[in-house]
N, C-alpha and C positions, 0 to 999 in steps of 0.2 A: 169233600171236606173243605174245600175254598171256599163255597159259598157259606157253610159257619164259622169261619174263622173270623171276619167282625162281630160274633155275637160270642165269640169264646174266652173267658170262664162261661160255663151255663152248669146250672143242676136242676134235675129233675128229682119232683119226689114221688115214690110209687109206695111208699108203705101202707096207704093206706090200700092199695090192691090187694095186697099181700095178707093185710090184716081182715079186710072183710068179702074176701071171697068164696068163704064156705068149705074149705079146705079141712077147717080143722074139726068145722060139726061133722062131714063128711067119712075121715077119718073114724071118729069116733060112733058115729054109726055102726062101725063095721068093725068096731070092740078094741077100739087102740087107746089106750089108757093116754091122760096128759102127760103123762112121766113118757110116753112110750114115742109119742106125735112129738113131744120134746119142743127146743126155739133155734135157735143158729144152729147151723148144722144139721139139724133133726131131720125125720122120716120125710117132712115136706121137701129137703132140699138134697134129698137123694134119689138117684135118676137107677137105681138098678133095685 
């Protein structure tokens, strides 16, 4: 962490990984309604 600490504040933006990686045609493939695949929170960001 010392070595970023002259370059800290920093942000990173990754939304666009999240938005076009195929997760959600994927999903949907396999019969999961957009209601169902959901956005914050939703089926993509749960691990069980």
């Amino acid at each position: 962490m010392r070595a970023l600490s002259p370059r800290l504040p920093f942000r990173i933006q990754i939304s666009g990984h999240y938005q076009n990686n195929g997760q959600i045609a994927y999903l949907a493939s396999q019969g999961f309604t957009a209601f169902r695949i959901g956005g914050h929170a939703g089926i993509r960001d749960m691990s069980n």
